[in-house]
Backbone and ligand atoms as CSV (ligand in chain L), in Angstrom:
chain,resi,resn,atom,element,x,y,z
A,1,UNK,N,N,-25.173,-19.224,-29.191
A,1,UNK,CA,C,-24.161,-18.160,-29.060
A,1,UNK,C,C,-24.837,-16.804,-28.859
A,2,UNK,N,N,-25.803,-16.680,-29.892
A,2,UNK,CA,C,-26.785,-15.650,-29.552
A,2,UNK,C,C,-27.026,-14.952,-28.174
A,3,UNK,N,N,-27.546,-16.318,-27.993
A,3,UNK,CA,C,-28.326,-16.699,-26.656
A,3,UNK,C,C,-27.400,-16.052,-25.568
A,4,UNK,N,N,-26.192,-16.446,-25.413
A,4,UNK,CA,C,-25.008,-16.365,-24.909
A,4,UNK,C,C,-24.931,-14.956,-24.685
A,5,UNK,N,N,-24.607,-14.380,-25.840
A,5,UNK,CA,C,-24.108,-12.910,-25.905
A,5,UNK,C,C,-25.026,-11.881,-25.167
A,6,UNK,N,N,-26.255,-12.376,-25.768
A,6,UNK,CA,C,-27.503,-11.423,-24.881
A,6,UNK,C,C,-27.385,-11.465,-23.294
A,7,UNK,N,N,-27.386,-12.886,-22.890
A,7,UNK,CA,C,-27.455,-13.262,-21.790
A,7,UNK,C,C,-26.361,-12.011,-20.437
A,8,UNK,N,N,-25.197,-12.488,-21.264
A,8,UNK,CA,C,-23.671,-11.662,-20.433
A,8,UNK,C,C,-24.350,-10.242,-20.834
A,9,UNK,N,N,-24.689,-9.510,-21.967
A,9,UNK,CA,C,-24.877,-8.312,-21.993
A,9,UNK,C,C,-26.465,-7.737,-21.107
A,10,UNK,N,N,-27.440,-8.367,-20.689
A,10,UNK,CA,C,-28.467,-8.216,-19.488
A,10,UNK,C,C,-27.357,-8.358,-18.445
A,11,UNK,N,N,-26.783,-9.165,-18.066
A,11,UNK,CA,C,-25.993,-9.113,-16.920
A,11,UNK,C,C,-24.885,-8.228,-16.961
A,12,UNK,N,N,-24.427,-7.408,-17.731
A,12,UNK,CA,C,-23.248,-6.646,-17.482
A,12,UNK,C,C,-24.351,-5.438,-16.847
A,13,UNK,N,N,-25.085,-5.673,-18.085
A,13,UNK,CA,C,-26.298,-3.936,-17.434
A,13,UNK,C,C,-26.866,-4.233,-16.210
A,14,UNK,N,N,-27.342,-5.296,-16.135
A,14,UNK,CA,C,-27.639,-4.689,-14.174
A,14,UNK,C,C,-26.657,-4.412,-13.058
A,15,UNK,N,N,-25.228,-4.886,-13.202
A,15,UNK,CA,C,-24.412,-5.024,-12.067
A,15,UNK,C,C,-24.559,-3.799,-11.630
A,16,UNK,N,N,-24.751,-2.796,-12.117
A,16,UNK,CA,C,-24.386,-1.319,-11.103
A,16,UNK,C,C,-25.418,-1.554,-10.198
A,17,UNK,N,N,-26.314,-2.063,-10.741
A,17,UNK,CA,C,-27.673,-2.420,-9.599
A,17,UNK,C,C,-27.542,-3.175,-8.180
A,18,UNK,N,N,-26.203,-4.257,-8.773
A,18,UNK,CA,C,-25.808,-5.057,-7.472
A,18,UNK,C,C,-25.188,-4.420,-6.349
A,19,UNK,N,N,-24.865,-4.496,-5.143
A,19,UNK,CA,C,-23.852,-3.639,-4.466
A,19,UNK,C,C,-22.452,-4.115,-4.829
A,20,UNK,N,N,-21.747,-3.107,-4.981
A,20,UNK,CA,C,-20.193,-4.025,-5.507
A,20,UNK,C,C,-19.241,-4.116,-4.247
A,21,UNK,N,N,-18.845,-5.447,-4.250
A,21,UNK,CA,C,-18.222,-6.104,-2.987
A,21,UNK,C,C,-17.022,-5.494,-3.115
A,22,UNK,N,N,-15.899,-5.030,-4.201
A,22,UNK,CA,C,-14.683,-4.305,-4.311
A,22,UNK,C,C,-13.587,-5.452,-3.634
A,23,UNK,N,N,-13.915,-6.742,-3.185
A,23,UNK,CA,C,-12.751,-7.590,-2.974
A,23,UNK,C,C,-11.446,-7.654,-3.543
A,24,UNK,N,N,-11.327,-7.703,-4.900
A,24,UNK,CA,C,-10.009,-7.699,-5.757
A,24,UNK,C,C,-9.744,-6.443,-5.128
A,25,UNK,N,N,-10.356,-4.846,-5.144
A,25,UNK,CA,C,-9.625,-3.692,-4.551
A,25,UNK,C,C,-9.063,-4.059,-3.164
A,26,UNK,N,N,-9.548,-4.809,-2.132
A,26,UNK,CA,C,-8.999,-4.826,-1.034
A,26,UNK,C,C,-8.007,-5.423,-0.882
A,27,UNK,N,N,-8.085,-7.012,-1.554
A,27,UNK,CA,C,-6.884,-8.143,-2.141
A,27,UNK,C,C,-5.658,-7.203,-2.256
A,28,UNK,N,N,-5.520,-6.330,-3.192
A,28,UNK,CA,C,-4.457,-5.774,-3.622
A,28,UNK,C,C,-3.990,-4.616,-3.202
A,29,UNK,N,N,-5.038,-3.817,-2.600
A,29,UNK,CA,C,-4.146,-3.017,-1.885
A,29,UNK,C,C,-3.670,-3.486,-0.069
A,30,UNK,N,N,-4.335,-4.178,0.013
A,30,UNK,CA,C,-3.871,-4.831,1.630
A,30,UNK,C,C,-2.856,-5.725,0.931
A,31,UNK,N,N,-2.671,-6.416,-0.095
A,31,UNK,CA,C,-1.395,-6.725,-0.438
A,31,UNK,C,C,-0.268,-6.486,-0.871
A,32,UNK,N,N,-0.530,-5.010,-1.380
A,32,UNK,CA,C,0.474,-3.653,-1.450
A,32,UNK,C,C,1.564,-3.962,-0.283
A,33,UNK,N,N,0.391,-3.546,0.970
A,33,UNK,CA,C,1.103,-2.901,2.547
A,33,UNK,C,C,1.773,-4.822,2.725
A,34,UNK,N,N,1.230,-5.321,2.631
A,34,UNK,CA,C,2.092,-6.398,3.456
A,34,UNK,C,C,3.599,-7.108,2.589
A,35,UNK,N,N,3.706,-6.269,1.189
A,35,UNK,CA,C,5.261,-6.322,0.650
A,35,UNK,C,C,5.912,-5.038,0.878
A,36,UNK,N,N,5.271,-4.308,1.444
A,36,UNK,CA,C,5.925,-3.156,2.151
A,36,UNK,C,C,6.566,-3.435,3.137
A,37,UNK,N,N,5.723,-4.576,4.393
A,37,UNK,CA,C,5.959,-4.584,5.435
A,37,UNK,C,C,7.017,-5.754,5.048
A,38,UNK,N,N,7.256,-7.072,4.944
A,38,UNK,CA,C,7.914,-7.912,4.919
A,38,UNK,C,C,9.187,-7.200,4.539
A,39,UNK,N,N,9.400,-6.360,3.698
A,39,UNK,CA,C,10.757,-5.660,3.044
A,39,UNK,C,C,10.999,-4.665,3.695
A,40,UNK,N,N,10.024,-3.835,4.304
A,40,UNK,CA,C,10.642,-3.296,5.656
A,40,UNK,C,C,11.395,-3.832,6.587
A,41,UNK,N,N,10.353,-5.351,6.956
A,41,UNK,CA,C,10.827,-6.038,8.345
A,41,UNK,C,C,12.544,-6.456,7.836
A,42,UNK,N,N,12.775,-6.808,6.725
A,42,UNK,CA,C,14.425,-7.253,6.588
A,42,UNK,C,C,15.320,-6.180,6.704
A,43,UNK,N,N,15.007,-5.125,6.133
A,43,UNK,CA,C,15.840,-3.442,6.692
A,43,UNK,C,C,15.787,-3.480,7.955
A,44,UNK,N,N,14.804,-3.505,8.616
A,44,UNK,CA,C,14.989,-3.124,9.976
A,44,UNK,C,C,15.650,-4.303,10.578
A,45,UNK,N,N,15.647,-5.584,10.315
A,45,UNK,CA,C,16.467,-6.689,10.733
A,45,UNK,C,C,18.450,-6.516,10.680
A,46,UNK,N,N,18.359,-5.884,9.504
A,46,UNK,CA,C,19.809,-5.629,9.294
A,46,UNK,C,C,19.805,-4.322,9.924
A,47,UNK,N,N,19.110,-2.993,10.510
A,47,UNK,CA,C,19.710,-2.158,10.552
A,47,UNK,C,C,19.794,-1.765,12.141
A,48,UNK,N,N,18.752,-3.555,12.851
A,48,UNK,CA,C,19.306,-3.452,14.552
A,48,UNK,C,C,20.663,-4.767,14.568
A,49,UNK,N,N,21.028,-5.321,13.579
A,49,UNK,CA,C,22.263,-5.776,14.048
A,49,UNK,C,C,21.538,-7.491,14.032
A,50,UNK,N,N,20.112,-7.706,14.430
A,50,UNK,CA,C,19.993,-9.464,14.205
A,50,UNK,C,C,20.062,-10.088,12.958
A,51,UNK,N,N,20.415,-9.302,12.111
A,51,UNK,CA,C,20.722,-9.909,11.102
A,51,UNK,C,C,22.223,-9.648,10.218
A,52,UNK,N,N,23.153,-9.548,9.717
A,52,UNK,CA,C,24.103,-8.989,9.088
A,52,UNK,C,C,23.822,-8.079,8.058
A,53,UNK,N,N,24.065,-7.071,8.077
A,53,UNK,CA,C,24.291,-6.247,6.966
A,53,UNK,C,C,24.614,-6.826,5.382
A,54,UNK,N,N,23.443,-7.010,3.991
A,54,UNK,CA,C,24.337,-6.939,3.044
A,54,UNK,C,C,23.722,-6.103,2.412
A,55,UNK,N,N,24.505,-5.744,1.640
A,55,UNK,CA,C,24.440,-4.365,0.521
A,55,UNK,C,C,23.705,-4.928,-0.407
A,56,UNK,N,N,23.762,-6.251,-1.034
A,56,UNK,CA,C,22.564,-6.909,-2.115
A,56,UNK,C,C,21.177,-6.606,-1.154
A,57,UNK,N,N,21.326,-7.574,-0.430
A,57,UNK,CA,C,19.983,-7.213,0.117
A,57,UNK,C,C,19.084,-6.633,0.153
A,58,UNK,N,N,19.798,-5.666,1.125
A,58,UNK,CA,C,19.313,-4.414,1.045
A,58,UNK,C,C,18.969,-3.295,0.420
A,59,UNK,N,N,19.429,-3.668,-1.047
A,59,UNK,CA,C,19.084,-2.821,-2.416
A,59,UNK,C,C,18.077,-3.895,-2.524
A,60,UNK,N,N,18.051,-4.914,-2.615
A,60,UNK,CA,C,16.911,-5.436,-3.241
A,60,UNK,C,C,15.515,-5.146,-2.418
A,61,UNK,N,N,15.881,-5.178,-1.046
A,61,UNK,CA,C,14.825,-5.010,-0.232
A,61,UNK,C,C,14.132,-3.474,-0.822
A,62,UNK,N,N,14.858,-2.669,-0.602
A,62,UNK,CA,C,14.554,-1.213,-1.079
A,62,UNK,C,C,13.870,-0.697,-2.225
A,63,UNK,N,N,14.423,-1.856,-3.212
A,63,UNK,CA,C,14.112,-2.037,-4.459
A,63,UNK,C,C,12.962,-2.313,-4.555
A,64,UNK,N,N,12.048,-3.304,-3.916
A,64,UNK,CA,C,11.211,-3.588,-3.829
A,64,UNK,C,C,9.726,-2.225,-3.175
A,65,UNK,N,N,10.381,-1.825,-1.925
A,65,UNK,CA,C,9.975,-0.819,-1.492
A,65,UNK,C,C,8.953,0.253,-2.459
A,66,UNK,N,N,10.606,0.451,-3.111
A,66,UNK,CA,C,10.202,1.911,-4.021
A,66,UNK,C,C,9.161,1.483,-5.305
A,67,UNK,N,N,9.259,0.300,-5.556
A,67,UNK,CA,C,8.457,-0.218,-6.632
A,67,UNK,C,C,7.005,0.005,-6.268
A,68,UNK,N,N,7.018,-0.878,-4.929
A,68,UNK,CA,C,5.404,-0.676,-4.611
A,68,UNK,C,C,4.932,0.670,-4.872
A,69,UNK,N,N,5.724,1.622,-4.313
A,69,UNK,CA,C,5.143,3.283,-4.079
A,69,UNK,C,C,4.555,3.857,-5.962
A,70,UNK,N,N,5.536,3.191,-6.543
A,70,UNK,CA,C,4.992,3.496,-7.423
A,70,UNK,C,C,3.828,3.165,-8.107
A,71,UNK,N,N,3.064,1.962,-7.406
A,71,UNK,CA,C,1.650,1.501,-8.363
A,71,UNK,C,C,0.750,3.099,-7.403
A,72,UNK,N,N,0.250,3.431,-8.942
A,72,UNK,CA,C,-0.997,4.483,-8.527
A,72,UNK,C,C,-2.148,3.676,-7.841
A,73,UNK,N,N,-2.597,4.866,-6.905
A,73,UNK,CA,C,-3.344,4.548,-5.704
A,73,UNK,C,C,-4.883,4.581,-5.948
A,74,UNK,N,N,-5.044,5.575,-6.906
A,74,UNK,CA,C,-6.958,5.577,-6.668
A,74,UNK,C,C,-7.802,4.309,-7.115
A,75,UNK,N,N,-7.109,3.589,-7.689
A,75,UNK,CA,C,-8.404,2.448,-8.813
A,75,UNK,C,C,-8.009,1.429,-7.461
A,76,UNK,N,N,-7.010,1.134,-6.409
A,76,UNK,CA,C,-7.558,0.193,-5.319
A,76,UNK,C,C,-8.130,0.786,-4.032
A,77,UNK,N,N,-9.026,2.591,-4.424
A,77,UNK,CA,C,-9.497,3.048,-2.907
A,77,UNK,C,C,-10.888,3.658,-3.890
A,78,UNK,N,N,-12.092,2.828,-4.105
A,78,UNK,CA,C,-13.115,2.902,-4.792
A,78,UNK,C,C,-14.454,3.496,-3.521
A,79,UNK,N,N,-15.038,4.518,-3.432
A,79,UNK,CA,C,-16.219,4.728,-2.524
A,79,UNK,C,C,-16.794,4.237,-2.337
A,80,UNK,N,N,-17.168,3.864,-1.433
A,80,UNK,CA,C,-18.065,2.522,-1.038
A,80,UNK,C,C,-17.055,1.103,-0.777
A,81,UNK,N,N,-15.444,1.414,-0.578
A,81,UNK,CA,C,-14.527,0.066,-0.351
A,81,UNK,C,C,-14.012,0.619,1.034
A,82,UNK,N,N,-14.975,1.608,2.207
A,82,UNK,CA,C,-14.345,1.518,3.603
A,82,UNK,C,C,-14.985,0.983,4.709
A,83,UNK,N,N,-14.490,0.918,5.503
A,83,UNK,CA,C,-15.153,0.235,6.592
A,83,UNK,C,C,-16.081,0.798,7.313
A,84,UNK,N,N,-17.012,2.186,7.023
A,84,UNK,CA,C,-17.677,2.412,7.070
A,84,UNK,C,C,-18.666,1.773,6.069
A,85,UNK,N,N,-18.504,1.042,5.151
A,85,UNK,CA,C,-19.353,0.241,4.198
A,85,UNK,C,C,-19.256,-1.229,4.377
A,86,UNK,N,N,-17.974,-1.612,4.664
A,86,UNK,CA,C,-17.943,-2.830,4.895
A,86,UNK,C,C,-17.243,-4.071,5.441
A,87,UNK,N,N,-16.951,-5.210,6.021
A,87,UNK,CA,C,-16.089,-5.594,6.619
A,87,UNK,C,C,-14.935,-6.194,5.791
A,88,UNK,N,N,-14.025,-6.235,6.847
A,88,UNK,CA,C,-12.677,-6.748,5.962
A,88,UNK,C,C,-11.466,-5.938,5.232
A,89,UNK,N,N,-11.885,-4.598,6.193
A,89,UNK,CA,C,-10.849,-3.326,5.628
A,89,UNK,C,C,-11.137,-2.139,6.908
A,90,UNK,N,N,-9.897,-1.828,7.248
A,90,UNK,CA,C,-9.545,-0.949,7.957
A,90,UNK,C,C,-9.321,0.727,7.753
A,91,UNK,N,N,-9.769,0.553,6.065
A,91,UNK,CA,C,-9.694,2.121,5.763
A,91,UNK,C,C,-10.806,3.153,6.361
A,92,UNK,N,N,-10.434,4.026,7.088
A,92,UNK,CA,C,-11.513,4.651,7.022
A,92,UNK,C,C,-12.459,5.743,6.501
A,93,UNK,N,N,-13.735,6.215,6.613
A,93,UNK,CA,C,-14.113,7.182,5.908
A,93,UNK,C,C,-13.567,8.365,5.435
A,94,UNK,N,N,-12.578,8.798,6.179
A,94,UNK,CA,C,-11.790,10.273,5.882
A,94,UNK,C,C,-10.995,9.878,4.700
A,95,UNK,N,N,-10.996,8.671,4.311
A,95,UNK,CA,C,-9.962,8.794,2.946
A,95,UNK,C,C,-10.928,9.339,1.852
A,96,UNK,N,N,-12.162,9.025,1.990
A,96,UNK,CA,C,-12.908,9.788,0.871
A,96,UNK,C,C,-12.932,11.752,1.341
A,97,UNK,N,N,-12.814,11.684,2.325
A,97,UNK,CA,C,-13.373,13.219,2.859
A,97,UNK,C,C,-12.401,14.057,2.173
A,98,UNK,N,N,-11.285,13.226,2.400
A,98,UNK,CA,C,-10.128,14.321,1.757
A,98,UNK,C,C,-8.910,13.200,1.208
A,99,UNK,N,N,-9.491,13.023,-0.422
A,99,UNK,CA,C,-8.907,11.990,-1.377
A,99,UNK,C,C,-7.767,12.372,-1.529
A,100,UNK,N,N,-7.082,13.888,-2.210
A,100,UNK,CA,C,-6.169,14.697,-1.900
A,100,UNK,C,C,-5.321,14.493,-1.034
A,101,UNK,N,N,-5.717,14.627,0.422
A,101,UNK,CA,C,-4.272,14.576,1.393
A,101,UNK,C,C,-4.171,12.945,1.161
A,102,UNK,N,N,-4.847,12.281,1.137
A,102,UNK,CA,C,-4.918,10.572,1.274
A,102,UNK,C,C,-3.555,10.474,-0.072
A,103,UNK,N,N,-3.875,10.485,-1.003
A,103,UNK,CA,C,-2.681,10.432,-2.249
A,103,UNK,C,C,-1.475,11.215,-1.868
A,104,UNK,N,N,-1.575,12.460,-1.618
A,104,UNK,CA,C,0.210,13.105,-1.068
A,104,UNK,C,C,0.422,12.430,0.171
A,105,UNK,N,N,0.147,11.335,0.826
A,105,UNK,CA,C,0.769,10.993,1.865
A,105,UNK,C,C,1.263,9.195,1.036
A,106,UNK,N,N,0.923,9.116,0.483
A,106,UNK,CA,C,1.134,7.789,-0.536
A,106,UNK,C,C,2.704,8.589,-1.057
A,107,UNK,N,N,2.194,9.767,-1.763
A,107,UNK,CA,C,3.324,10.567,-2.374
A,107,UNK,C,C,4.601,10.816,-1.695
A,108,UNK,N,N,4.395,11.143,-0.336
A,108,UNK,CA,C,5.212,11.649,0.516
A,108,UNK,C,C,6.119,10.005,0.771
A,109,UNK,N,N,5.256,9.081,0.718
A,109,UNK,CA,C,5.775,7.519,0.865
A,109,UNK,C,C,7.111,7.381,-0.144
A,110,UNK,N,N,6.486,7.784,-1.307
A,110,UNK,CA,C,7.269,7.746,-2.474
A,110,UNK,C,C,8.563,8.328,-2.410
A,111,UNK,N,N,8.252,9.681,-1.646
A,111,UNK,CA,C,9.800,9.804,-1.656
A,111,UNK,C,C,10.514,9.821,-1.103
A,112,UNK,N,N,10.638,9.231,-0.079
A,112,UNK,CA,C,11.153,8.111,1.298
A,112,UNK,C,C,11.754,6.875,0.789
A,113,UNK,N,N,10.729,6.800,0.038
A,113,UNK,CA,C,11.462,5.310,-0.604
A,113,UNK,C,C,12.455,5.563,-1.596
A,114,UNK,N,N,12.169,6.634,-2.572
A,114,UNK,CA,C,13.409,6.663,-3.353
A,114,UNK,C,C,14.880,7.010,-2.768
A,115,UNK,N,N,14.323,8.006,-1.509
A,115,UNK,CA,C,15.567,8.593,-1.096
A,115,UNK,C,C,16.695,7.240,-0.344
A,116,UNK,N,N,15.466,6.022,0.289
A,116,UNK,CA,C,16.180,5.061,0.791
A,116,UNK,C,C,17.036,4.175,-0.326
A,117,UNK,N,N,16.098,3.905,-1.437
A,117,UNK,CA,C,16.706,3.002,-2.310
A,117,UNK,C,C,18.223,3.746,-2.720
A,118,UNK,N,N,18.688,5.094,-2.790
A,118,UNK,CA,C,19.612,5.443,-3.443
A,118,UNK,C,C,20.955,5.727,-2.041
A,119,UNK,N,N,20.184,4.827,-0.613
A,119,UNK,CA,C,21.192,4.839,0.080
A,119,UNK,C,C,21.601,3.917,0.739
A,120,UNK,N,N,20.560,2.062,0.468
A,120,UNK,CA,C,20.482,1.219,1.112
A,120,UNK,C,C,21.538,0.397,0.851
A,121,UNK,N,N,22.379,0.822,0.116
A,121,UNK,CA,C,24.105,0.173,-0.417
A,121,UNK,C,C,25.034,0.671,0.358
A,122,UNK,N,N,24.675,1.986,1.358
A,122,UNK,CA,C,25.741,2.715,2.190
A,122,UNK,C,C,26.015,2.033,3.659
A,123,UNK,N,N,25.537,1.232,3.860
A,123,UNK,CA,C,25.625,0.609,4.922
A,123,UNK,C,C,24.295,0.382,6.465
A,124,UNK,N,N,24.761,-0.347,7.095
A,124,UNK,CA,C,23.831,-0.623,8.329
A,124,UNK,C,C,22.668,0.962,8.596
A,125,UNK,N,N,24.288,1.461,8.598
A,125,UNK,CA,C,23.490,3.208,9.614
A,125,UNK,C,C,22.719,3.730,8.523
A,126,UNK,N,N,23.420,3.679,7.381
A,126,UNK,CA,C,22.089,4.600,6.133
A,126,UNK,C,C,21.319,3.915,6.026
A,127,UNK,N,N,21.002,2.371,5.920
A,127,UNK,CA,C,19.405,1.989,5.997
A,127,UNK,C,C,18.753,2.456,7.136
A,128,UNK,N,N,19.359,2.507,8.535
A,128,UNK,CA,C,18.405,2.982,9.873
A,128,UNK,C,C,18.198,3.958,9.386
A,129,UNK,N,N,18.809,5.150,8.884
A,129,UNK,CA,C,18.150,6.337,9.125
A,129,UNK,C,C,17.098,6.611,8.036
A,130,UNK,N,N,17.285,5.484,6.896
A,130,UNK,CA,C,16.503,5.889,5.387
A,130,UNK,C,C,15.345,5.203,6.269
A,131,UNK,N,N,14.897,4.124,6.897
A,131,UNK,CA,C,14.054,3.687,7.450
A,131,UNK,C,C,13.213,4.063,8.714
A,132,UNK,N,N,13.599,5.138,9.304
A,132,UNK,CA,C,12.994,6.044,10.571
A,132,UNK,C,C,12.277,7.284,9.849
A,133,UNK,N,N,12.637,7.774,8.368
A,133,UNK,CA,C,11.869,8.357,7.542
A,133,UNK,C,C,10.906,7.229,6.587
A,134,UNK,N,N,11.329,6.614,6.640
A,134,UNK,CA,C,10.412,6.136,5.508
A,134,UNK,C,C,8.888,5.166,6.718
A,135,UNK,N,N,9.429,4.754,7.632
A,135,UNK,CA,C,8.500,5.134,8.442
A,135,UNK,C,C,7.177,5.616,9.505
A,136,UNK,N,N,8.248,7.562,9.024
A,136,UNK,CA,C,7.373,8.320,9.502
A,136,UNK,C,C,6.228,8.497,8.689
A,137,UNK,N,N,6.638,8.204,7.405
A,137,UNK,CA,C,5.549,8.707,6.262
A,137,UNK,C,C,4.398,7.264,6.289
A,138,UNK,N,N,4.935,5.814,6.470
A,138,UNK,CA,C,3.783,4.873,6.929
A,138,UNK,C,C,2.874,5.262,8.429
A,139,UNK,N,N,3.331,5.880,9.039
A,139,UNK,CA,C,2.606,5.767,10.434
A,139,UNK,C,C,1.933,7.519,9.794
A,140,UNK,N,N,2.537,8.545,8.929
A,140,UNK,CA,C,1.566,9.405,8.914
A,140,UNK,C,C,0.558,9.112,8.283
A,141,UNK,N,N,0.673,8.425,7.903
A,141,UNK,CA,C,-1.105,8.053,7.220
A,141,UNK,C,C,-2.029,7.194,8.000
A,142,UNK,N,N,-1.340,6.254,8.413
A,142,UNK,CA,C,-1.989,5.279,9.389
A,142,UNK,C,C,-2.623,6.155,10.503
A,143,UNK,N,N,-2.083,7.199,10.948
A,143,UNK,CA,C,-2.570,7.782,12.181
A,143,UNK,C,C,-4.135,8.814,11.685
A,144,UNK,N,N,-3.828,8.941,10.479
A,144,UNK,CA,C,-5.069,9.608,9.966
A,144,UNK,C,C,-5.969,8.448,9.558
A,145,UNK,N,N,-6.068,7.531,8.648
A,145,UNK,CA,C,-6.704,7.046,7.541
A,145,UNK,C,C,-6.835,5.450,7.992
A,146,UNK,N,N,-6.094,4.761,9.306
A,146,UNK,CA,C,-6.177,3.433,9.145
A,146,UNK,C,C,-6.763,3.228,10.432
A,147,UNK,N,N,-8.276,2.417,10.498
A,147,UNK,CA,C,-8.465,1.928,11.871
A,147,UNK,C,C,-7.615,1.223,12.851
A,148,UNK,N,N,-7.954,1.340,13.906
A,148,UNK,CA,C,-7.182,-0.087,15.220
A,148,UNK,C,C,-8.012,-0.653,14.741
A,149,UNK,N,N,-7.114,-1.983,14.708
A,149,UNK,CA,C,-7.517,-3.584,14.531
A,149,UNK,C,C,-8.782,-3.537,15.766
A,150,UNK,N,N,-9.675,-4.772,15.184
A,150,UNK,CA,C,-10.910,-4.520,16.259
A,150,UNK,C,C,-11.004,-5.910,16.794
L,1,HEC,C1,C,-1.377,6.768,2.005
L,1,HEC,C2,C,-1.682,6.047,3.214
L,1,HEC,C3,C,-0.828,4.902,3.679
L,1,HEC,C4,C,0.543,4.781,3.629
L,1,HEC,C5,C,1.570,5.781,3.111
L,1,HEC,C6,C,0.856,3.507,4.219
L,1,HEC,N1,N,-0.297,2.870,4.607
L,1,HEC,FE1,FE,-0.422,1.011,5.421
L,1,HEC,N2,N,-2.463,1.111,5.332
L,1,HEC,C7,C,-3.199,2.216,4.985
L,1,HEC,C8,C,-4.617,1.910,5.065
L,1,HEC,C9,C,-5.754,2.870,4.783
L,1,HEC,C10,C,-4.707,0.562,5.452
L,1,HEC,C11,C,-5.990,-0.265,5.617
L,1,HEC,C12,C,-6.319,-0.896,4.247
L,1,HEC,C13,C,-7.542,-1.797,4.291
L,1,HEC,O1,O,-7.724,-2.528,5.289
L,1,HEC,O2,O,-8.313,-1.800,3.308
L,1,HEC,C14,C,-3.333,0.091,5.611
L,1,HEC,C15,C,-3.004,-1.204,5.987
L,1,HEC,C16,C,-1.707,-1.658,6.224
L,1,HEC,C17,C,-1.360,-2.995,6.650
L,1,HEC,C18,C,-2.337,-4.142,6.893
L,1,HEC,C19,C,-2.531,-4.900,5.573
L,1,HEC,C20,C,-3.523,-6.052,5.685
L,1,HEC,O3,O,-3.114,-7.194,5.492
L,1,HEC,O4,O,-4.714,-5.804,5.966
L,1,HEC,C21,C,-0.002,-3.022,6.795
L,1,HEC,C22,C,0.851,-4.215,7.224
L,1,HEC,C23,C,0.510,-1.715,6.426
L,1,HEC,N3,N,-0.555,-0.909,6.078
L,1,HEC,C24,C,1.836,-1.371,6.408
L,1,HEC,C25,C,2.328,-0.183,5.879
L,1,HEC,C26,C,3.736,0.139,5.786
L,1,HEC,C27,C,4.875,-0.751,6.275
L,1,HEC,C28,C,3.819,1.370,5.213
L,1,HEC,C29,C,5.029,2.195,4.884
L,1,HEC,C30,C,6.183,1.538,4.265
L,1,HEC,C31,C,2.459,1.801,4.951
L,1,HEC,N4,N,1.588,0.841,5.384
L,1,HEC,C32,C,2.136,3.011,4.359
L,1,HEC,C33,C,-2.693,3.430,4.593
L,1,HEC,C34,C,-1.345,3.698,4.317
């Protein structure tokens, strides 16, 4: 047991030594965006008409939305987790350059989403329009902070 304990505690102390791969950070925040996107894609399904309009739904969809916005952002965007460091992530270096605007545009997400969730019960047309803002605030970040696919 001794043996044991020493063992894990030499190995906890060198890891800073290792390079850290940050996988679980990428896991979860690239799995953030893709329950963003799936619960987007059903708003926007109901709000061009191929799908029917329901008011459950669509709170739930929303619901979902606004939830994500709320997990805080910095502990899954670690220095050394961009694609200037490494493969398998599309973030790029400017999210460190300016950590600041990178979080108020997360922020700005946030309140897109709340404003949608408190209108996605009003029908077809108030999800389109809660969703052409909510959006603008995904593509404003993307246009700064997210590579083209390569
Ligand atoms: C604050 C910035 C920011 C906001 C806001 C944002 N994204 Fe992203 N998104 C990124 C970055 C950066 C990546 C690349 C992450 C990576 O590859 O590590 C990304 C990646 C993605 C991906 C690819 C995920 C994968 O599997 O690799 C999807 C899909 C996506 N975003 C959808 C959305 C949608 C939909 C919204 C709005 C509802 C949104 N994003 C809002 C910055 C943002």
């Amino acid at each position: 047991m001794k043996t044991f304990v020493l063992a894990a505690a030499i190995a906890g102390l060198a890891m800073p030594a290792v390079a850290q791969d940050f996988d679980a950070q990428l896991k979860a925040r690239q799995g953030q965006f893709r329950i963003l996107a799936i619960n987007l894609g059903i708003l926007g399904d109901m709000a061009k008409g191929e799908v029917d309009y329901s008011a459950e739904a669509a709170q739930d969809a929303a619901d979902s939305i606004q939830a994500i916005s709320m997990v805080n952002q910095p502990p899954l965007w670690p220095e050394g987790s961009g694609a200037d460091s490494r493969d398998g992530t599309r973030a790029k270096a400017e999210i460190w350059g300016d950590f600041d605007d990178f979080t108020s545009k997360w922020a700005a997400l946030g309140e897109q989403a709340t404003a949608l969730q408190a209108s996605a019960g009003d029908g077809r047309e108030a999800v389109g329009a809660g969703l052409r803002e909510l959006g603008g605030a995904c593509k404003a970040c993307h246009d700064s902070y997210r590579a083209s696919p390569n």
